[in-house]
C-alpha positions as CSV (number, residue, x, y, z in Angstrom):
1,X,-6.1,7.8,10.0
2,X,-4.9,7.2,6.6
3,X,-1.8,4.6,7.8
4,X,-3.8,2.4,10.0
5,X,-6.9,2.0,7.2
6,X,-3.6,0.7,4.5
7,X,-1.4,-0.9,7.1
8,X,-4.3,-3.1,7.8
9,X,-4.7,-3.6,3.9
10,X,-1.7,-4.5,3.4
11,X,-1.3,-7.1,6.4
12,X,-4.4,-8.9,4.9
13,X,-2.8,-8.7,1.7
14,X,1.1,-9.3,2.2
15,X,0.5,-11.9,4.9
16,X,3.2,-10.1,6.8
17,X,3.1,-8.9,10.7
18,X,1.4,-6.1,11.2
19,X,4.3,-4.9,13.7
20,X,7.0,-4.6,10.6
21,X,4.7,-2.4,8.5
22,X,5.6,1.5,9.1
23,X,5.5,4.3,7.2
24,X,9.2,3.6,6.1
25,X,8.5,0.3,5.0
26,X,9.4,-0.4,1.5
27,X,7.1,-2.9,0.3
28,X,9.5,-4.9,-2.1
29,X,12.7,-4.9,0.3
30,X,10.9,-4.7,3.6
31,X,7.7,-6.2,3.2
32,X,8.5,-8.6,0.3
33,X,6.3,-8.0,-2.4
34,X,6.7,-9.3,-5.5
35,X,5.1,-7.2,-9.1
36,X,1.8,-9.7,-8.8
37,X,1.9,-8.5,-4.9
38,X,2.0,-5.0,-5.7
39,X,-1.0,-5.2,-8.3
40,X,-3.3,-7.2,-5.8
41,X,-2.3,-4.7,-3.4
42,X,-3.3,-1.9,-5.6
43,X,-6.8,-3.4,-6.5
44,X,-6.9,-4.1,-2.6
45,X,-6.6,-0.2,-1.8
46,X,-8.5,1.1,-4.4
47,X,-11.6,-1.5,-2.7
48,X,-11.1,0.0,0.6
49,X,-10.6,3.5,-0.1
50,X,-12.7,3.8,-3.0
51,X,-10.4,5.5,-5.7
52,X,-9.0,4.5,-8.8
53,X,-4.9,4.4,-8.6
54,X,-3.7,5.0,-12.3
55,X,-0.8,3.2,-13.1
56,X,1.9,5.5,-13.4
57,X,1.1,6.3,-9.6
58,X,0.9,2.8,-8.4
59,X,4.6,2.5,-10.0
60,X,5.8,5.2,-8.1
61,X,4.8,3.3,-4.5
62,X,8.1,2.1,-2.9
63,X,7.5,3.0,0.9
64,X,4.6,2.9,2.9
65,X,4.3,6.8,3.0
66,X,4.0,7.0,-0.7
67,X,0.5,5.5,-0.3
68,X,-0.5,7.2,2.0
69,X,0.5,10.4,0.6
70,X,-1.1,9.3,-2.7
71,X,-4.4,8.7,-0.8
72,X,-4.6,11.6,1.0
73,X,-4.0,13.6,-1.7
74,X,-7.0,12.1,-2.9
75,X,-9.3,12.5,-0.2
């Protein structure tokens, strides 16, 4: 499943307890990313799935569920 494969991403890269990350997370207010946080992230997904997020995508990721909409819609 899409969630756990980026939940687990995101974990690793936020330092953040897996049991707060949900679908309705919203990475800056939730999960405390800052901008440099978001781009790591980004470059993090895009290993572990292997796609290429363009930019005006990756600025469009406020919840959890937007990623993993984004990388379904990929796959």
């Amino acid at each position: 499943m899409t969630f756990e494969k980026v939940k687990e991403v995101i974990v690793e890269n936020l330092n953040v307890d897996g049991n707060s990350v949900t679908l309705e997370s919203q990475l800056k207010q939730d999960l405390g990313a800052d901008s440099l946080d978001a781009v790591e992230l980004v470059i993090a997904l895009e290993d572990a799935f292997g796609i290429k997020v363009e930019d005006d995508a990756a600025a469009k990721f406020v919840a959890v569920k937007d990623i993993v909409a984004y990388i379904d819609s990929k796959n």
